[in-house]
VEXDREN-2710 file (C-alpha; in Angstrom, 1 decimal):
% VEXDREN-2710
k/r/px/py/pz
1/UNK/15.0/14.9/21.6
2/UNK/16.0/11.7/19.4
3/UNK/18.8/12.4/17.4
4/UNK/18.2/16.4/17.0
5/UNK/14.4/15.5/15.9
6/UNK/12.1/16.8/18.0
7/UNK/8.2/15.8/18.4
8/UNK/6.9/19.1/18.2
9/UNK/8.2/21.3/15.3
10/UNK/6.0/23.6/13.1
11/UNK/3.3/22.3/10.9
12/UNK/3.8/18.8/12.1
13/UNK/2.9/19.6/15.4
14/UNK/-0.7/19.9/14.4
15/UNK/-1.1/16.6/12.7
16/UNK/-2.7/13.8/14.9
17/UNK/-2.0/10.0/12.9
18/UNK/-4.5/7.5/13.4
19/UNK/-3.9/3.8/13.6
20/UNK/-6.5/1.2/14.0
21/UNK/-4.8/-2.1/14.8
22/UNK/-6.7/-5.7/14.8
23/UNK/-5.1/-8.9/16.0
24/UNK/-2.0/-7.4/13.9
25/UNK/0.8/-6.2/16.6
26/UNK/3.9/-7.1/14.6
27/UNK/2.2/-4.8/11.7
28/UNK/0.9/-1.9/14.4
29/UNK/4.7/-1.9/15.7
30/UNK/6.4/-2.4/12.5
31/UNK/4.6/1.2/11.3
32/UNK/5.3/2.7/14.4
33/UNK/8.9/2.2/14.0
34/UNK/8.4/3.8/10.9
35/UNK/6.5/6.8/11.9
36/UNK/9.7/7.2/14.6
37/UNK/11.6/8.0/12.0
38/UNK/9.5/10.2/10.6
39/UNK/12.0/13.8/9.5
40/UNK/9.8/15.4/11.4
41/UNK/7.1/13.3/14.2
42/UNK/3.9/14.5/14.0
43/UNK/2.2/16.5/17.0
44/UNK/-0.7/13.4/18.2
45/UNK/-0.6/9.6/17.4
46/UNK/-3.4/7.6/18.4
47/UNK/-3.2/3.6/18.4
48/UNK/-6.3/2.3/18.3
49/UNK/-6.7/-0.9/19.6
50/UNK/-9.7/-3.3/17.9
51/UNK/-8.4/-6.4/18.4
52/UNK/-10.5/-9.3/19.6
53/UNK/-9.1/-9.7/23.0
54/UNK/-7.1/-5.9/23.4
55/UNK/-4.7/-6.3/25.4
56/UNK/-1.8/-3.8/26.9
57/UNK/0.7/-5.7/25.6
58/UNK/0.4/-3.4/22.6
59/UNK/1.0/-0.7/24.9
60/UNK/3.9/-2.1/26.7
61/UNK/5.7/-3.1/23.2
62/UNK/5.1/0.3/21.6
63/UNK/6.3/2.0/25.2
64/UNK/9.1/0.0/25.1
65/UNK/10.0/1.1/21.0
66/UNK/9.8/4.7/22.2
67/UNK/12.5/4.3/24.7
68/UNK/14.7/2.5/22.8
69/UNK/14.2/6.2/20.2
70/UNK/14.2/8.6/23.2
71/UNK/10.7/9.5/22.8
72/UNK/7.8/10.6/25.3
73/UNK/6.3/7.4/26.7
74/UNK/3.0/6.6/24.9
75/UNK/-0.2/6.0/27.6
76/UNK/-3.5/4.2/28.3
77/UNK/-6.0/7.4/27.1
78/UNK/-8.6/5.4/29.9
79/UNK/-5.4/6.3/32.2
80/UNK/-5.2/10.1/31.6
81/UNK/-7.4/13.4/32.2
82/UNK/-5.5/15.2/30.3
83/UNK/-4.5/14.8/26.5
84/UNK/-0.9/13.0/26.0
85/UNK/1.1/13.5/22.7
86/UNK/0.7/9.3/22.2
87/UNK/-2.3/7.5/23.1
88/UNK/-3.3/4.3/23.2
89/UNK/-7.2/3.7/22.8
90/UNK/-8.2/0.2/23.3
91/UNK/-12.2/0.0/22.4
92/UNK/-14.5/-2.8/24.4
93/UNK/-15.3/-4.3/20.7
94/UNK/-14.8/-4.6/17.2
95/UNK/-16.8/-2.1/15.6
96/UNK/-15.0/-1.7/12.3
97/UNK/-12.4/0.6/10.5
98/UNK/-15.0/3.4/10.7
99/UNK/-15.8/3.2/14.4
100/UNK/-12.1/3.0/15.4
101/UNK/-11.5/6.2/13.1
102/UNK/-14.2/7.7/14.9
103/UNK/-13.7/7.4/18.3
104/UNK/-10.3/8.2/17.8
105/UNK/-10.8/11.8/16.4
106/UNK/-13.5/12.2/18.9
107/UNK/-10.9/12.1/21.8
108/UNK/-8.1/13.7/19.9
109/UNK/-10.4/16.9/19.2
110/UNK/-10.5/17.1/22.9
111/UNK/-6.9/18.3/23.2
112/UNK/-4.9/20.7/21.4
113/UNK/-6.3/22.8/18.1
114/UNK/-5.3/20.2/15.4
115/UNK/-5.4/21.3/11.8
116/UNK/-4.9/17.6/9.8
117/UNK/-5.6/13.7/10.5
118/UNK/-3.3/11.6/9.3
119/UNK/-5.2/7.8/8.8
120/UNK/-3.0/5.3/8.3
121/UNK/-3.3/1.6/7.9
122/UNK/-1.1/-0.6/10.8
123/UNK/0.1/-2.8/7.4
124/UNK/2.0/0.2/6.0
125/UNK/5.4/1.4/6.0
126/UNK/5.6/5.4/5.7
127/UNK/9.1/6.7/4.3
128/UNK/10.7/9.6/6.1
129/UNK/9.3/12.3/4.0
130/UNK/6.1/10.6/3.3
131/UNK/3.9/13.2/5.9
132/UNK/5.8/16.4/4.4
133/UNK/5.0/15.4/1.2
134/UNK/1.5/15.0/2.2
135/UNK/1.2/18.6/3.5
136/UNK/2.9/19.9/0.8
137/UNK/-0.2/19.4/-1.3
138/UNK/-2.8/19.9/1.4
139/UNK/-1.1/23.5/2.0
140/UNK/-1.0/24.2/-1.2
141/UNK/-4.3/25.0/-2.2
142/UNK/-7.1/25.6/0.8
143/UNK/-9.9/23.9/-1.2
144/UNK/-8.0/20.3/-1.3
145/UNK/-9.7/18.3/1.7
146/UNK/-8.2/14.5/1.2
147/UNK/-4.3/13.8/0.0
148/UNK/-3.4/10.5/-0.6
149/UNK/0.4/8.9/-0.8
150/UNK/1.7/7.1/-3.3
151/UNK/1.0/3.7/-2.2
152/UNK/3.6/0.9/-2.4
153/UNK/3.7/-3.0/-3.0
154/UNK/6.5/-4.4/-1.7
155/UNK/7.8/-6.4/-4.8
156/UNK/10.9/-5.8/-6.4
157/UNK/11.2/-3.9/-8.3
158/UNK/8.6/-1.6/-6.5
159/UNK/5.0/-1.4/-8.0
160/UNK/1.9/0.7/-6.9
161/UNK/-1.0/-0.2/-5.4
162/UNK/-2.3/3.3/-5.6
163/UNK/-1.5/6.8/-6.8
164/UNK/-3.2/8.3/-4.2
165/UNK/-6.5/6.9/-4.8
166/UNK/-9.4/5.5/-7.0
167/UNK/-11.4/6.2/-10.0
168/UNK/-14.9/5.5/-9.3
169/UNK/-18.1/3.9/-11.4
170/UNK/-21.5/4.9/-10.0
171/UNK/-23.1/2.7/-12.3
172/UNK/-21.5/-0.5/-10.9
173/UNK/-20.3/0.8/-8.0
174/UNK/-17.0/-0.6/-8.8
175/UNK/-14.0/1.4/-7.8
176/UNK/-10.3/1.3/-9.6
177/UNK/-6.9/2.1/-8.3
178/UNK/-4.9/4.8/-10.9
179/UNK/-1.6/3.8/-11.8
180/UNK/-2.1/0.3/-10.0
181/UNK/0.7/-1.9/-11.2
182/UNK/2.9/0.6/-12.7
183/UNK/6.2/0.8/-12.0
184/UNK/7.3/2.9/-9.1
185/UNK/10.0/4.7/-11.8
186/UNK/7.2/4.8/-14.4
187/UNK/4.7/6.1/-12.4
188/UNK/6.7/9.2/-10.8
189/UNK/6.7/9.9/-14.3
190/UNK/2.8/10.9/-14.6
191/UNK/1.2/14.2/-14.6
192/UNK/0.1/15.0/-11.2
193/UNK/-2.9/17.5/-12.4
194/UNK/-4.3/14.7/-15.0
195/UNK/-4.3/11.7/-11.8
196/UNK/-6.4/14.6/-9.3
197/UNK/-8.6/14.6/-12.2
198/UNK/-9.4/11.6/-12.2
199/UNK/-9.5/10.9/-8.3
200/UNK/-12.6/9.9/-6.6
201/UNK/-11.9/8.6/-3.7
202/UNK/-8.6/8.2/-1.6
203/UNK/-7.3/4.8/-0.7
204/UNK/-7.9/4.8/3.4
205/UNK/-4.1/3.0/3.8
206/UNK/-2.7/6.8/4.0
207/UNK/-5.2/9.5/3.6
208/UNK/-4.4/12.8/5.2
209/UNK/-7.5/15.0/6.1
210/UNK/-7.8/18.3/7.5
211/UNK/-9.4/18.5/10.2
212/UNK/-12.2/20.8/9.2
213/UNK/-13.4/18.4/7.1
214/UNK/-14.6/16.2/10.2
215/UNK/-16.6/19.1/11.1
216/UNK/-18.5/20.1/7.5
217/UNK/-18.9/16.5/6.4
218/UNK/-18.7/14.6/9.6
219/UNK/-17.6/11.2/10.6
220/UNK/-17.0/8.4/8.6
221/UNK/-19.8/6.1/8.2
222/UNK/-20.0/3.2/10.6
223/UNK/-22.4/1.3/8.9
224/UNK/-20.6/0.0/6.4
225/UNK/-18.1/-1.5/9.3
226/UNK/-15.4/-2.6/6.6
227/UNK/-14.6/-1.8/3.2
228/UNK/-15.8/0.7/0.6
229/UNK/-16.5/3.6/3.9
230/UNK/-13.8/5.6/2.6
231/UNK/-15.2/5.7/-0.6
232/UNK/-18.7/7.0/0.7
233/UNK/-16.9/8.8/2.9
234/UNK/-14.9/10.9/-0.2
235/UNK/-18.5/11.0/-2.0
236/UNK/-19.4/13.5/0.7
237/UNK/-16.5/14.8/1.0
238/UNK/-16.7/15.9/-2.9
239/UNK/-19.8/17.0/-3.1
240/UNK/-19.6/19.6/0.1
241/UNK/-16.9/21.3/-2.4
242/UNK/-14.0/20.0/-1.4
243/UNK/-11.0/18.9/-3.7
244/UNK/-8.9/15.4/-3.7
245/UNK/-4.9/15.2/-4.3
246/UNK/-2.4/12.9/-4.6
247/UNK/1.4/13.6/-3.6
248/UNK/3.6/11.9/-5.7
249/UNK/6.3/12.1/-3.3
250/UNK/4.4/10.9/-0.3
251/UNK/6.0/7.1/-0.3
252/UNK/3.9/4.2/2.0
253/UNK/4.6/1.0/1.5
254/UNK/1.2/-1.3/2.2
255/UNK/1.7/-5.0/2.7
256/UNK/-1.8/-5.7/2.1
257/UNK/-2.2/-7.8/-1.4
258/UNK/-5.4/-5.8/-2.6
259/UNK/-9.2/-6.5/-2.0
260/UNK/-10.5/-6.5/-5.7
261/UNK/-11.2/-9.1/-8.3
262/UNK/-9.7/-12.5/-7.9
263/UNK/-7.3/-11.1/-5.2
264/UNK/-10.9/-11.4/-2.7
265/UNK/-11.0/-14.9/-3.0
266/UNK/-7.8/-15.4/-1.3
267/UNK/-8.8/-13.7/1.8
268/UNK/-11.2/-14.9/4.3
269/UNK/-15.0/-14.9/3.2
270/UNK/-16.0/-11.9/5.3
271/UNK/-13.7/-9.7/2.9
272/UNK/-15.7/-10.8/-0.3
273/UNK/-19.1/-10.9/1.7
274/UNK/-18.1/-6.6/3.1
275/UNK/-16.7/-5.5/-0.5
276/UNK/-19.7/-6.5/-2.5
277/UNK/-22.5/-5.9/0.0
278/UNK/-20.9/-2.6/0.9
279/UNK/-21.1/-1.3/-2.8
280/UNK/-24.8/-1.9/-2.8
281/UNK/-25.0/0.3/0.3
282/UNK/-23.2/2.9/-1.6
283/UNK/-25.1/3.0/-4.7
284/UNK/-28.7/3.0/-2.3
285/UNK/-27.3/5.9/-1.0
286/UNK/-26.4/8.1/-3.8
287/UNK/-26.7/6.3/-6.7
288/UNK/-30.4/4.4/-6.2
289/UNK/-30.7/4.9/-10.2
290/UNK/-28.0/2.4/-10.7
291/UNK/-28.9/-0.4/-8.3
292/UNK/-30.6/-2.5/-11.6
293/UNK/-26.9/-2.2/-13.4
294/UNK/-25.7/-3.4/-10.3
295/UNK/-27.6/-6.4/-10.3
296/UNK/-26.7/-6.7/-13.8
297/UNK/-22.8/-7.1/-12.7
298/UNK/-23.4/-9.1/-9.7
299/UNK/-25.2/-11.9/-12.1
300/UNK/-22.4/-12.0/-14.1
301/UNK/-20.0/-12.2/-10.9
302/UNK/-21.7/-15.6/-10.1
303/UNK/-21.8/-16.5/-13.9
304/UNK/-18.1/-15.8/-13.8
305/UNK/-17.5/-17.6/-10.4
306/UNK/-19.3/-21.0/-12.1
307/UNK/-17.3/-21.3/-15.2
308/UNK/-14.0/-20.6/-13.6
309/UNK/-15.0/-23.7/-11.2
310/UNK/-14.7/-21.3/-7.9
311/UNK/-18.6/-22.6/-7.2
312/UNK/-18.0/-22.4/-3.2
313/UNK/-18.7/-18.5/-2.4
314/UNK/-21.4/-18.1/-5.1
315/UNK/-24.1/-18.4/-2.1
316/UNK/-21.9/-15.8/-0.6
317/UNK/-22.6/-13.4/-3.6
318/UNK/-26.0/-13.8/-3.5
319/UNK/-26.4/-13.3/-0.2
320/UNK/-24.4/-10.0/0.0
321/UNK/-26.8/-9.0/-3.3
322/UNK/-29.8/-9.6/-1.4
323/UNK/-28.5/-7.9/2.1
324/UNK/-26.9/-5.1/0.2
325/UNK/-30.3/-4.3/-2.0
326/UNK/-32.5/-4.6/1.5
327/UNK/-30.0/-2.3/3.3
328/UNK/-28.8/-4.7/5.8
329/UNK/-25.2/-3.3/7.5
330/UNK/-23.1/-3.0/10.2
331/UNK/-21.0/-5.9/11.3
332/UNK/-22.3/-9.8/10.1
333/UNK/-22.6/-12.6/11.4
334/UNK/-18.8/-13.6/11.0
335/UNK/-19.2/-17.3/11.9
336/UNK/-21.8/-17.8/9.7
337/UNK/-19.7/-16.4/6.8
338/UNK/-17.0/-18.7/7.5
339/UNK/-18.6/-21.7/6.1
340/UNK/-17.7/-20.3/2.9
341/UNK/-14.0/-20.1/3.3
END
């Protein structure tokens, strides 16, 4: 018991959250301490543990938080033969967002029957209500697979990142947030109906899925190691019938500054290298027809990238062209891609 909250009450108990931490501990615990306080907790929480060097420090911090909140001790799942309500899962290596994800819902399926997956960036900051909220709209209509939060800058006053998710362009392979930089006020203000409608894919900062949805579509795809998977991931997801939602109500504040446009450029080189060459793996995959657009838009990228005087990653751009249209993925050479910070 903490507080009269309990760790296993009704539909909660059958959601497992997902975590997949890399060399970001403060952020991992930070969200932790947030899911802790949760209304209700949910049944399963899985920390996985990416980091270069993973180490159970992690482990001992967030075993340490759930004392302090009169909560069952997390554990090692290398240290367990049976399944444990919190599990840490440090893997051997970094093998992306995808491959955490994975390997996470592999050993969670092992354990009790588990009806939703709660994925959940360590950088975010879930209000109390924000899983109800979630499967509110997941229970309220059998044929939505994905429900996305309302995802939170945090600026004051409060702006999105996100209402739930993206539109999408298969002809440029370009995604866009919905209501991105609206007012939190203004936003809660939209018709939910008309942003579903629009949804194509769910930001993978909070994205609750139900769990049959592993089983009809399968996994997320590991090839694309970082960036754009969830996208793909919801292209499938779509097309084997499946609905996507946003709940409005479902608050998560994300630290994370954004990916797109400019904001790339202010992250290290590898994040502009994985966004664009991971959107010509999409469009190979289901949208071949539009690879010559594509080309098209990545052109004017470097064109773009000259005039505006930012000449140092334009090798970078044509290099993620050329890996991107030959179908090179999985993880890149990182040190080599550092050159061009």
């Amino acid at each position: 018991m903490n507080g009269g909250k309990t760790t296993h009450i009704a539909r909660e108990s059958r959601v497992a959250v997902v975590l997949v931490a890399y060399n970001n501990n403060d952020d991992a615990l930070a969200c932790l301490t947030a899911l802790a306080d949760l209304r209700h907790l949910p049944g399963r929480i899985c920390l996985v543990d990416n980091s270069d060097q993973a180490e159970a420090s992690l482990l001992s911090a967030w075993q340490q938080l759930w004392e302090t909140k009169g909560l069952p001790l997390p554990v090692s799942a290398d240290a367990v033969g049976s399944m444990s309500a919190f599990l840490y899962l440090p893997l051997p290596q970094n093998r992306g967002f995808a491959a955490g994800v994975n390997a996470a819902v592999s050993l969670l399926c092992r354990g009790d029957d588990l009806a939703y997956f709660w994925l959940l960036n360590p950088d975010t900051l879930p209000d109390p209500q924000a899983l109800e909220a979630l499967l509110d709209v997941a229970e309220s209509d059998p044929t939505i697979g994905v429900v996305g939060s309302t995802l939170i800058l945090p600026t004051e006053p409060p702006m999105l990142q996100a209402a739930g998710g993206s539109g999408f362009n298969p002809f440029w392979g370009t995604s866009s947030h919905l209501l991105d930089g609206y007012s939190l006020e203004s936003a809660m203000r939209h018709d939910e109906q008309a942003i579903n409608q629009q949804l194509k894919d769910i930001v993978g900062a909070s994205m609750l899925i139900r769990a049959e949805v592993f089983q009809q579509v399968g996994p997320l795809d590991e090839s694309y190691f970082l960036y754009v998977e969830e996208t793909e991931w919801c292209i499938r997801i779509r097309r084997a019938g499946y609905r996507l939602a946003w709940a409005p109500q479902s608050h998560v504040i994300h630290k994370e500054g954004g990916s797109s446009g400019a904001n790339r450029l202010k992250f290290p080189a590898y994040v502009d290298y994985l966004v664009l060459r991971n959107r010509l793996l999409l469009l190979r995959h289901h949208y071949p027809a539009a690879l010559p657009l594509a080309v098209l838009r990545y052109t004017m990228i470097i064109l773009k990238r000259f005039l505006s005087g930012k000449t140092k990653r334009i090798p970078l751009v044509w290099q993620a062209l050329l890996d991107g249209l030959g179908g090179k993925a999985g993880k890149p050479d990182l040190e080599s891609l550092a050159r061009y910070n």
